[in-house]
C-alpha positions in Angstrom: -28.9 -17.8 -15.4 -28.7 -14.3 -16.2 -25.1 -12.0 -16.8 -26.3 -10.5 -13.4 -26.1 -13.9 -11.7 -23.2 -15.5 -13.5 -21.3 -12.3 -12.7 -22.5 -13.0 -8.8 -21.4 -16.2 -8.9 -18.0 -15.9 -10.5 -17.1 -13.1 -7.9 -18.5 -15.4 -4.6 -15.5 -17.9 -6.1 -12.4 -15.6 -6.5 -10.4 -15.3 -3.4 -11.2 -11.3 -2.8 -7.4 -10.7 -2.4 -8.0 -7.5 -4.7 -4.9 -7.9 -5.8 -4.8 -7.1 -9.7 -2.7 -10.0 -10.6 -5.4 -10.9 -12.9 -4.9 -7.9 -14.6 -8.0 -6.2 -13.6 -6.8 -3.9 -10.9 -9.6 -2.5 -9.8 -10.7 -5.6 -7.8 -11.9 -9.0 -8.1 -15.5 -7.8 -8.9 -14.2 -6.6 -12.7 -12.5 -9.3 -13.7 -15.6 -11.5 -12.5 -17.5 -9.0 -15.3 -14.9 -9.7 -17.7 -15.5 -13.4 -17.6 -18.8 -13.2 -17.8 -17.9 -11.3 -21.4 -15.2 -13.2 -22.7 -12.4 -13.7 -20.6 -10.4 -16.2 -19.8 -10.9 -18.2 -16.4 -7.3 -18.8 -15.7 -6.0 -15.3 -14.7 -6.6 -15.6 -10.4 -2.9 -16.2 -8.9 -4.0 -16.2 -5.1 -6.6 -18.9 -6.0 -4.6 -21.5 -8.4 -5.8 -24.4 -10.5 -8.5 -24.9 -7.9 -10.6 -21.6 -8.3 -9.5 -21.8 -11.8 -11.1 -25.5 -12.3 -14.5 -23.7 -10.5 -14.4 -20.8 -12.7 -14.3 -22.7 -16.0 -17.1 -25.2 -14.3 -19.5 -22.2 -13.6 -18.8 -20.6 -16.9 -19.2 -24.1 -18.7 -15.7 -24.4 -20.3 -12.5 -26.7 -20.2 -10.2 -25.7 -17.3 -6.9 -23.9 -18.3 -3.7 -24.1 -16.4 -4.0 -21.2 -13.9 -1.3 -18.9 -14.0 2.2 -19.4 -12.3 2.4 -18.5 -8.7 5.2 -17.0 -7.1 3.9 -18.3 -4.2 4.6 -22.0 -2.8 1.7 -24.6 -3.8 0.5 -26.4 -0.8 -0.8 -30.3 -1.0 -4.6 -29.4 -2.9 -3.1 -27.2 -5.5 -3.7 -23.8 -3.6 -0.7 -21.7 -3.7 0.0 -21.0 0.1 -1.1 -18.0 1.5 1.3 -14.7 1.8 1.4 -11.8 4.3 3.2 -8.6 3.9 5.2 -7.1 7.6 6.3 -4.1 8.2 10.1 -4.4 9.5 8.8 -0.9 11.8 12.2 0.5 13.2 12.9 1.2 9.7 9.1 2.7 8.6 9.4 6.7 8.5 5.4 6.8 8.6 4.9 8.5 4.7 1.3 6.9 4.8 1.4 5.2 1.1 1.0 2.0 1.8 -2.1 2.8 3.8 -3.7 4.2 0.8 -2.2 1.2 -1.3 -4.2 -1.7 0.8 -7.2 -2.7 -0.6 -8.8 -3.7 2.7 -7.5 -1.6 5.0 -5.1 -4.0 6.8 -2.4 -1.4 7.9 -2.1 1.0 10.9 -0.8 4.2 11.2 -0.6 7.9 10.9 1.6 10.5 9.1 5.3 10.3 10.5 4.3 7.6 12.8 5.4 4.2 12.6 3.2 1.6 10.3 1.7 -1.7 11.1 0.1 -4.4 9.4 -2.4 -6.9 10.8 -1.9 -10.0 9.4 -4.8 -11.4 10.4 -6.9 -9.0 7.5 -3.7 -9.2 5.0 -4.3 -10.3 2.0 -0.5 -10.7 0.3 -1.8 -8.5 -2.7 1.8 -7.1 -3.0 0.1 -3.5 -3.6 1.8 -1.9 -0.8 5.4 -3.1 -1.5 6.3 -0.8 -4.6 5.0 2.7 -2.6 7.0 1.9 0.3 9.9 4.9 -0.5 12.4 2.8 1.7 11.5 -0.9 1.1 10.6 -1.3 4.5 8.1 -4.0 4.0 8.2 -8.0 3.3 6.2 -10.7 2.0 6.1 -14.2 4.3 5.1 -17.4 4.3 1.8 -17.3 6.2 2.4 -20.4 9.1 -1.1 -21.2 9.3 -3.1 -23.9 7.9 -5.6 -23.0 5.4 -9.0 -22.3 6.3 -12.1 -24.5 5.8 -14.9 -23.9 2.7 -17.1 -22.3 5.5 -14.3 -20.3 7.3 -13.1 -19.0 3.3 -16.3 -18.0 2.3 -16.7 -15.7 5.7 -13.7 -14.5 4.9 -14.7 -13.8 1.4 -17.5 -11.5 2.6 -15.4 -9.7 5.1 -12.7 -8.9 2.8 -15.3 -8.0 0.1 -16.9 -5.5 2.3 -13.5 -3.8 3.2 -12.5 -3.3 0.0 -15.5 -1.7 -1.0 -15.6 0.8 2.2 -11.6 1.2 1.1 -12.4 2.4 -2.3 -15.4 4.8 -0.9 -13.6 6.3 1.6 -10.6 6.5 -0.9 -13.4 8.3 -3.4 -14.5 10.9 -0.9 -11.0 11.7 -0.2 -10.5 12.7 -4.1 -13.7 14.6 -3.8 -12.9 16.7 -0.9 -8.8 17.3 -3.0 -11.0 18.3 -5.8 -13.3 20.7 -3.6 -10.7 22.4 -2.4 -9.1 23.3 -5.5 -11.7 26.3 -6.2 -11.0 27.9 -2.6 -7.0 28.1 -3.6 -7.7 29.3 -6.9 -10.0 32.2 -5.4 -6.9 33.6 -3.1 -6.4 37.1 -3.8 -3.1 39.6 -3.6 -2.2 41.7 -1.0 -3.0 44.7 -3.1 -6.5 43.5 -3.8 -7.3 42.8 -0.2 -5.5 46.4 0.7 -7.9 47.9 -1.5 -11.0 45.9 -0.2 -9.9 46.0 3.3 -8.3 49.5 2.9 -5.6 48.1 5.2 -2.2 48.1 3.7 -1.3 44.3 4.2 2.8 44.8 3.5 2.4 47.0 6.7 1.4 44.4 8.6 4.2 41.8 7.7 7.5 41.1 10.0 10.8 41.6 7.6 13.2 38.6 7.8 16.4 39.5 7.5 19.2 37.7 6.0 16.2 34.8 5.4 17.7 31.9 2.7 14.6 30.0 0.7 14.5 26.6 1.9 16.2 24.6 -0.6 13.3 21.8 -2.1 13.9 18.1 -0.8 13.9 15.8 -3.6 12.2 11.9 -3.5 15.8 10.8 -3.8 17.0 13.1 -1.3 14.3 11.4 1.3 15.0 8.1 0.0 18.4 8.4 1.0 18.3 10.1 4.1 16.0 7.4 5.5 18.2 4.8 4.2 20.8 6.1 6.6 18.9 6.8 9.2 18.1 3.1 9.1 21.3 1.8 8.8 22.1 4.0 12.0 19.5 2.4 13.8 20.3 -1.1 13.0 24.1 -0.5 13.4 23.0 0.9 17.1 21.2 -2.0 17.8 24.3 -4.1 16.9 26.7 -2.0 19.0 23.9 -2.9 22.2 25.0 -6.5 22.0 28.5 -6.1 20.9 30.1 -2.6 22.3 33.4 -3.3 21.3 33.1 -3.8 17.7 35.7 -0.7 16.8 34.7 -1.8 13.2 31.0 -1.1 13.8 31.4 2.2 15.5 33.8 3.4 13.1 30.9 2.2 10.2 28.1 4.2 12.6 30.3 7.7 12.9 30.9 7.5 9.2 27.1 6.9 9.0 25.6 9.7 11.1 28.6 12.2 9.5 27.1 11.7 6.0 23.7 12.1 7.6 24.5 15.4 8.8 26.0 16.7 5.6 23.0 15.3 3.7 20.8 17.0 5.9 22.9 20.7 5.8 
């Protein structure tokens, strides 16, 4: 078997989660490389002793104990299968865990609210630590596992996401990087008045009495939609129980120190 068909093989086995537990975290395909070179067979977490028992069979080695899962162990020796939720009246639509999934399994737009379909999620974790306001959480997935058949389509599909996900995640760079050249080119008012022979200053609308807006930190954001959450859920509260005086003396509170963070 040649390197090319070993490395093949060993990818067609790991689970395709893309998660980087393995500590490879560019994908599944790279550690699948690395154990074609050297490494050891015991590294996938999402799979457990059984992909780790097929690894070391293809690669013609003892099996190792795989490495500890957070995750419970079902009956065959497969840790069970996670999904990450968005808990959405709290999501304030920053977009970072979109770029964090690997196969595209979340929804959403800039200051829009976020969604994840399960169905595609792969419980990498990679989209828990951007989240700016913890807003997402990792479940027990309910369902029973799939079959060989149903795994290995699943393999394929999640194989081919990831690698449209890191494409389009490529041209994105590209087009940052093209971009740069066009704002370093940006000349001064003088230079266009004296190309233009049009005095630009002329041609600009004083502001009087005009105070630079003052530069919103990441903890500054952090905390403002940590209150504006706790608003919400408070509110929601208050809709079943109006006359909690403890609650809507809590809310007031809340939405005063909202308006003096935000002043």
């Amino acid at each position: 078997m040649s390197t090319a068909e070993l490395i093949h093989l060993l990818d067609a086995t790991l689970p395709q989660t893309q998660c980087g537990l393995c500590g490879h975290p560019a994908g599944c395909l790279p550690y699948a490389t690395a154990m074609a070179e050297g490494a050891s067979a015991d590294g996938c977490v999402p799979g457990g002793q059984p992909v780790a028992n097929k690894l070391a069979e293809i690669l013609g080695r003892a099996p190792l104990p795989a490495k500890p899962s957070q995750w419970p162990i079902v009956a065959d020796g497969r840790p069970q299968r996670m999904k990450a939720i968005i808990r959405e009246d709290e999501c304030i639509g920053c977009t970072k865990c979109i770029s964090a999934c690997p196969v595209d399994a979340i929804m959403g737009s800039g200051k829009l609210m976020h969604s994840i379909l399960t169905d595609l999620c792969t419980g990498c974790e990679l989209c828990i630590p951007p989240c700016p306001v913890d807003c997402i959480d990792l479940v027990v997935d309910p369902a029973p596992p799939p079959s060989d058949m149903e795994r290995f389509a699943e393999q394929d599909d999640l194989r081919r996401r990831y690698q449209a996900h890191v494409l389009r995640e490529q041209q994105r760079m590209l087009t940052q990087k093209a971009r740069k050249p066009i704002v370093s080119a940006a000349i001064s008012t003088e230079q266009a008045a004296a190309i233009t022979g049009v005095d630009v200053h002329q041609l600009m609308v004083p502001v009087v009495d005009a105070k630079p807006a003052a530069p919103v930190s990441a903890a500054q954001t952090i905390k403002l939609a940590s209150l504006r959450s706790q608003i919400k859920k408070l509110e929601r509260q208050l809709n079943v129980k109006p006359d909690d005086l403890a609650k809507q003396q809590q809310l007031e509170l809340l939405k005063t120190a909202l308006q003096r963070s935000m002043d």
